[in-house]
MIMIPA-665351 format. One record per residue (C-alpha): residue number from 1; x, y, z. Coordinates in steps of 0.5 Angstrom, whole numbers. Example, Ala and Ser with C-alpha at 12.3 -4.5 7.8 and 13.67 -1.06 7.14 Angstrom:
2
+-----+-------+-------+-------+
:   n :    xx :    yy :    zz :
+-----+-------+-------+-------+
:   1 :    25 :    -9 :    16 :
:   2 :    27 :    -2 :    14 :
+-----+-------+-------+-------+
! end
This chain:
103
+-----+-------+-------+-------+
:   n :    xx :    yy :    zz :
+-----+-------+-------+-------+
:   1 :    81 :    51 :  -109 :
:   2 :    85 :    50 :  -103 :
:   3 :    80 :    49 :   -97 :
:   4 :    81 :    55 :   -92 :
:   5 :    77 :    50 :   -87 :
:   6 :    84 :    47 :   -85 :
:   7 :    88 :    52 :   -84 :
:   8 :    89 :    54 :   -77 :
:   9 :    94 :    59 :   -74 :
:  10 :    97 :    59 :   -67 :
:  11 :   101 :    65 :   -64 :
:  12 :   104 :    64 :   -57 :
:  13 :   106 :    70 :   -53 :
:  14 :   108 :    71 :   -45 :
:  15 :   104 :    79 :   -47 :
:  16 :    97 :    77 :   -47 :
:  17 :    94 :    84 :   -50 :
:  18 :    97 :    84 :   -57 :
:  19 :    94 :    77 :   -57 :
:  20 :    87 :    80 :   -56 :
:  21 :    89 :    85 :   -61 :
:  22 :    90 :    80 :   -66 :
:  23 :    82 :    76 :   -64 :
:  24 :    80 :    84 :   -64 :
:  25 :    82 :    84 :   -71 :
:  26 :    81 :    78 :   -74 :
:  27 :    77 :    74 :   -69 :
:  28 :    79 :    67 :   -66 :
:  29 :    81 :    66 :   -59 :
:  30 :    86 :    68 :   -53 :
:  31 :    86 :    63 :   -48 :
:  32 :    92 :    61 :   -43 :
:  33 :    97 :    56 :   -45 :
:  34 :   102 :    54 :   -39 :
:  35 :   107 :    56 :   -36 :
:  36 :   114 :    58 :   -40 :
:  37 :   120 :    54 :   -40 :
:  38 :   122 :    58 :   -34 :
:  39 :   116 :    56 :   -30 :
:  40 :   116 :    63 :   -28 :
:  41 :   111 :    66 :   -33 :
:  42 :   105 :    65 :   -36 :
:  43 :   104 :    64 :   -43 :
:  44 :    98 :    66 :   -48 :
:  45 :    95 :    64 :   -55 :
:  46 :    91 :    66 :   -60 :
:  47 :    88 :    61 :   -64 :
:  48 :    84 :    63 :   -71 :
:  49 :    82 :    58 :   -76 :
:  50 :    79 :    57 :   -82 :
:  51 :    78 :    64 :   -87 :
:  52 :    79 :    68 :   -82 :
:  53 :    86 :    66 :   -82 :
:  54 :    87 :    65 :   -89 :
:  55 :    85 :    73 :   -89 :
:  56 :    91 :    74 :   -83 :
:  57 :    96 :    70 :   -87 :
:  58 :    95 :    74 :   -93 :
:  59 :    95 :    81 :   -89 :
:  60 :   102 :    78 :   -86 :
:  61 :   105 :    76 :   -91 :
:  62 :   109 :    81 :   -92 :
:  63 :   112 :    83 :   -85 :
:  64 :   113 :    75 :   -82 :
:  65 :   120 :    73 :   -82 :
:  66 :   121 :    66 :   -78 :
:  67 :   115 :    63 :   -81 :
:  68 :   114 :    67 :   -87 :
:  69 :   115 :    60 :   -92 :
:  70 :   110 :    57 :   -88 :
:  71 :   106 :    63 :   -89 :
:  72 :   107 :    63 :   -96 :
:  73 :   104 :    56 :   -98 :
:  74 :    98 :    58 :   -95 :
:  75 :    97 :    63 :   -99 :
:  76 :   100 :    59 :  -106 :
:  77 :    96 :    53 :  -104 :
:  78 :    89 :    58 :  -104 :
:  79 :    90 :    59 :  -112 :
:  80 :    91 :    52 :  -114 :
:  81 :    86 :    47 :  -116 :
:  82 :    84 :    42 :  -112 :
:  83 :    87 :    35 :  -113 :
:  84 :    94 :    38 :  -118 :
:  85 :   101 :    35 :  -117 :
:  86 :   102 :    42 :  -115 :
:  87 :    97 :    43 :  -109 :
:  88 :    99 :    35 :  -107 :
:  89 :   107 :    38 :  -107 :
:  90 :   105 :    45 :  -104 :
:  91 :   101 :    41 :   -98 :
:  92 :   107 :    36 :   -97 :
:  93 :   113 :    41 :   -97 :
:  94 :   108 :    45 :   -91 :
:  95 :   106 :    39 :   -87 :
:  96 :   114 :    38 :   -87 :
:  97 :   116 :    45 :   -84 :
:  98 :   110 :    44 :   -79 :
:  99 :   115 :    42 :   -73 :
: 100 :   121 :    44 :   -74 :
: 101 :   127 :    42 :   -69 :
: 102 :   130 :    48 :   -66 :
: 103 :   136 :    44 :   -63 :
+-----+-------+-------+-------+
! end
């Protein structure tokens, strides 16, 4: 089984209470990140890692648009078995959307 120990997930947000609703939810943790590109607003960011963020990926699944083939690896990688060329290719194929160049 995939190690839910490694997952993490980051949401980044200038409106703080909808973070805190997430850690109230889940769990995790809020904490201030810096400024946005605009110098002019403070942003924040939730951080859960390990089940509870396995738990969040699978609650979320169905409603996440821009990071929703990142979220479904995660959720497929839970169901294979350790050391297959399927998890080894499921695992590749998310590190290669880890960043993504919006330019």
């Amino acid at each position: 089984m995939f190690d839910k120990g490694s997952i993490r997930v980051e949401v980044t947000n200038t409106y703080p209470y909808t973070l805190v609703w997430l850690k109230g939810l889940f769990g995790g943790t809020v904490s201030v990140k810096c400024n946005s590109y605009d110098n002019k607003r403070t942003t924040y960011r939730y951080t859960s890692s390990g089940s509870t963020a396995f738990k969040l990926c699978n609650l979320i699944l169905p409603f996440v648009k821009e990071k929703h083939k990142q979220v479904l690896l995660v959720v497929q990688l839970a169901d294979t078995k350790a050391n297959s060329e399927l998890r080894k290719t499921l695992a590749l194929e998310l590190s290669k959307l880890k960043n993504i160049d919006y330019v």
